[in-house]
C-alpha positions in Angstrom: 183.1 97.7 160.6 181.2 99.2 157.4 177.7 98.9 158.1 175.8 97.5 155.1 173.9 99.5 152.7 170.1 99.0 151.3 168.6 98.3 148.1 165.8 100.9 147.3 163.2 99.4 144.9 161.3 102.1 143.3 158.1 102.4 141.3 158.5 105.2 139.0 155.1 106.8 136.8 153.9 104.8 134.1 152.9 107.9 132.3 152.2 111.3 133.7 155.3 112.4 135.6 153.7 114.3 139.0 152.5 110.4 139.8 155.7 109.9 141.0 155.1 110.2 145.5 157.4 111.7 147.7 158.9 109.0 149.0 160.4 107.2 145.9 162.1 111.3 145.1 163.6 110.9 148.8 165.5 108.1 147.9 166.4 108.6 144.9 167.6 111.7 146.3 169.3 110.0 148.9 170.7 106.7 146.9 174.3 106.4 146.3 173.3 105.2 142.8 170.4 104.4 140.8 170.4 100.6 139.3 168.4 102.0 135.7 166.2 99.7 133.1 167.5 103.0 130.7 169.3 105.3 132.5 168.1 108.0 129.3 164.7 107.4 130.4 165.3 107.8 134.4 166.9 111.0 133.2 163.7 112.5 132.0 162.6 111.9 135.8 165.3 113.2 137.8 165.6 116.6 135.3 162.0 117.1 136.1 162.4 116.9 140.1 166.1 118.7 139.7 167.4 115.3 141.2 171.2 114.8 140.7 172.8 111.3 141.1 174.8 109.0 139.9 173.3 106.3 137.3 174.3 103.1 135.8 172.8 100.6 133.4 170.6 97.7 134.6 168.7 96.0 132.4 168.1 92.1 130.6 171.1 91.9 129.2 173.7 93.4 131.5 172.2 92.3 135.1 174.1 89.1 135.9 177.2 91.1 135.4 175.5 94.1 136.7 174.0 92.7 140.2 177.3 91.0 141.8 179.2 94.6 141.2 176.1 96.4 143.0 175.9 94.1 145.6 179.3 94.7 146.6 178.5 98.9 146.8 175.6 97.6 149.4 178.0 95.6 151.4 181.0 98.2 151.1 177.5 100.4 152.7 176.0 102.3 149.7 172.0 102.4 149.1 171.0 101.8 145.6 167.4 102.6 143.7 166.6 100.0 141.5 164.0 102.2 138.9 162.5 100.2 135.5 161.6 102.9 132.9 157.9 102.8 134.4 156.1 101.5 137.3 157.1 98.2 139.3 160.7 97.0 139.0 160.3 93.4 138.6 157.1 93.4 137.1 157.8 92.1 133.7 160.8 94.2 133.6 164.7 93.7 135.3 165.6 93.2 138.7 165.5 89.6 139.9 168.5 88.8 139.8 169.4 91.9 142.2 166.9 91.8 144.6 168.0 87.6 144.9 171.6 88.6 145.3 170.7 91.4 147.9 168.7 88.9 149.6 171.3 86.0 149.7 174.0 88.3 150.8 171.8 89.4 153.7 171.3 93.0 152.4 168.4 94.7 153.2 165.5 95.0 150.5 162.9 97.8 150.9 160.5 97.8 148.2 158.4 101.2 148.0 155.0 101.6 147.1 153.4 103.9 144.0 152.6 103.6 140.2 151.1 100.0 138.3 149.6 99.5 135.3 148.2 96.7 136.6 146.2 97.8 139.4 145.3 100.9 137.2 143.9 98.8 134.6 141.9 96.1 137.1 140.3 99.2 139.1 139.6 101.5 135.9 138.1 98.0 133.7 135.3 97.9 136.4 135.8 94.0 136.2 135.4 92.4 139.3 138.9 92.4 141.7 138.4 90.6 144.8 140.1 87.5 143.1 142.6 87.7 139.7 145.5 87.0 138.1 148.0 88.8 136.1 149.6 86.9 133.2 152.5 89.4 132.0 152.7 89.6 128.2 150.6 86.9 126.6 151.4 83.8 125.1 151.5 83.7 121.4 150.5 80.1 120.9 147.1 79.9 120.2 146.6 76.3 122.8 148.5 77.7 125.2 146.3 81.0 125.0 143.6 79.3 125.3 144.7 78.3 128.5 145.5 81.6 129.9 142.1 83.0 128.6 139.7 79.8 130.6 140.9 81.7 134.0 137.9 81.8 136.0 139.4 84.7 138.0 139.4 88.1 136.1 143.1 88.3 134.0 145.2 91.1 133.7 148.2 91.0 130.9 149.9 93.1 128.8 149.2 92.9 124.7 151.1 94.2 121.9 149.4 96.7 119.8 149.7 94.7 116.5 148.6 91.0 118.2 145.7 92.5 120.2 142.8 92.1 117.7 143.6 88.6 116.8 143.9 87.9 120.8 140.3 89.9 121.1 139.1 87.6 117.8 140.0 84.5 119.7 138.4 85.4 123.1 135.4 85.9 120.8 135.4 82.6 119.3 135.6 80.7 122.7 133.4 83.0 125.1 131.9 85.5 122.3 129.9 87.5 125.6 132.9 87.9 127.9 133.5 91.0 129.2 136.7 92.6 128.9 138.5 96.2 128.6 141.1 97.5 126.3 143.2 100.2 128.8 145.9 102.0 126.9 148.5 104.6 127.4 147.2 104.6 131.0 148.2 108.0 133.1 149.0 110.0 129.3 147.6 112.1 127.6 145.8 110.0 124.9 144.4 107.2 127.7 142.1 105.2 126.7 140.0 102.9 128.1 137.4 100.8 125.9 135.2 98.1 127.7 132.6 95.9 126.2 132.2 92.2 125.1 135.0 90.2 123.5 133.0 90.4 120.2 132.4 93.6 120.1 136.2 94.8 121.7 137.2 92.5 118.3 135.3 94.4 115.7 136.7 97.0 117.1 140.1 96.6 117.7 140.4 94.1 114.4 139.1 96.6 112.0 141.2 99.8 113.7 144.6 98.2 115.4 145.2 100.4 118.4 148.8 102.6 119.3 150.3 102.9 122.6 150.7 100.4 125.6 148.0 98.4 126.1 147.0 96.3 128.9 143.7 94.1 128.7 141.8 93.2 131.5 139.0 90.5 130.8 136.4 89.2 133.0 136.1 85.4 133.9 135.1 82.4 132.7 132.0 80.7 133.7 132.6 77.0 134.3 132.7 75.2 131.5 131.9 78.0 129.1 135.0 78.3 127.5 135.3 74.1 127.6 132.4 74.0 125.9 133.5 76.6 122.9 136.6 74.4 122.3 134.5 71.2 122.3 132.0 72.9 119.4 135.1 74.0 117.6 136.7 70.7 118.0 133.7 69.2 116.2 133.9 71.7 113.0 137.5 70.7 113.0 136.6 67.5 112.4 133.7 68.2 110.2 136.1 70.3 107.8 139.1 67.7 108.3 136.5 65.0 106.6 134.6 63.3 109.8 130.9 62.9 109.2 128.8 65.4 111.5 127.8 62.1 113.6 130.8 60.7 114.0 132.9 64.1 115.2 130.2 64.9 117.6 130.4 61.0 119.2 134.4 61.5 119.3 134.0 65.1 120.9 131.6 64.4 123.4 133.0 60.7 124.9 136.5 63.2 125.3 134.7 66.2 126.8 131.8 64.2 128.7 130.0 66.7 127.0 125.8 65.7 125.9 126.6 64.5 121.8 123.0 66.3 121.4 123.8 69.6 123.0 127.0 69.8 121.1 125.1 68.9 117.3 123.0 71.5 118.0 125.4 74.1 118.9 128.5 73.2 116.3 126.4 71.7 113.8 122.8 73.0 113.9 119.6 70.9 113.3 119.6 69.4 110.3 
């Protein structure tokens, strides 16, 4: 009786090459065949640590045909190492649809430790970690932005270069002091890492858009700060839609339980 193989799930550096640990080079080493986001790309890697072994293409597009055939290698007793092109397999990149077939066909899964952008980012922003979330790649609605960004734990997510000014501009419209840090290129030669307010992170980044990968880490939300932003900028809505100053502040605050004089003064000012 063939005993059944493994699936190997292995971080690989997010940047610099020697952050790859001795483990994850054992079993590539030792893998049957390596399940690759871009097996070009894994490449680079393996010619680095003189590690010779067979590759095959995993990614988006090809792993619901991809997974069944591996599977069947891990039953038939072969290991495979499941790579991304950096860091966590399955964190915002492929491999859940493989580690769910492993899993329902009663093949082992061992998941190996090593390289994240995200717990780079979180430890290096200097933001507070004993309780956050991480978002993947933001929303591009703005109301549904919003929503991600009123997180009272500290948020971690992944930005594209070209949105991340407007995302900073917004943050500064709802919660103008929040702190927050701009990591990019983590582990690379250029790294960067930029904290400050959300204001000032937007001058910034607005003005100069930056290159690279980037992943922003922003701090909390107090209670009902950020509620309180969007209840003052529902008011100037209203205010530039037509409403009389009076009227949108009534409206605002019998939605938002909100004081009608606390929210004049702040989105209208004394008169």
């Amino acid at each position: 009786m063939t005993t059944p193989g493994r699936l190997l799930v292995c971080p690989t550096p997010i940047g610099n090459l020697e952050d790859v640990t001795l483990r994850v080079l054992g079993a590539l080493r030792d893998a049957d065949v390596l399940a690759c986001e871009d097996t070009r790309t894994t490449k680079v890697l393996l010619d680095r640590y003189g590690v010779s072994a067979e590759r095959v293409r995993y990614d988006a597009h090809v792993e619901r045909r991809a997974a069944p055939k591996l599977v069947d290698r891990m039953l038939a007793g072969e290991v495979v190492a499941l790579v991304s092109d950096a860091g966590m397999p399955l964190v915002s990149d492929p491999g859940i649809v493989l580690v769910r077939a492993a899993v329902a066909a009663g093949i082992a899964v061992e998941v190996l430790p090593g390289p994240s952008s995200v717990l780079t980012a979180l430890v290096a922003s200097g933001l507070p970690s004993e309780r956050w979330t991480f978002t993947g790649f933001l929303p591009r609605r703005r109301g549904e932005l919003e929503a991600v960004l009123a997180s009272e734990d500290t948020l971690v997510a992944f930005e594209s270069p070209r949105r991340l000014g407007a995302t900073l501009a917004l943050l500064a419209e709802l919660d103008p002091q929040r702190p927050a840090a701009v990591c990019r290129e983590l582990t690379k030669i250029h790294e960067e890492i930029v904290r400050g307010t959300a204001t000032e992170l937007a001058e910034r980044f607005t003005q100069v858009p930056p290159r690279g990968e980037i992943v922003l880490v922003v701090g909390g939300a107090e209670p009902g700060v950020t509620e309180a932003a969007a209840a003052e900028e529902a008011v100037r809505r209203l205010i530039e839609a037509g409403a009389r100053p009076r009227e949108a502040v009534r409206v605002v605050a019998s939605l938002t339980g909100r004081s009608a004089n606390e929210l004049y003064r702040a989105a209208v000012g004394e008169e």
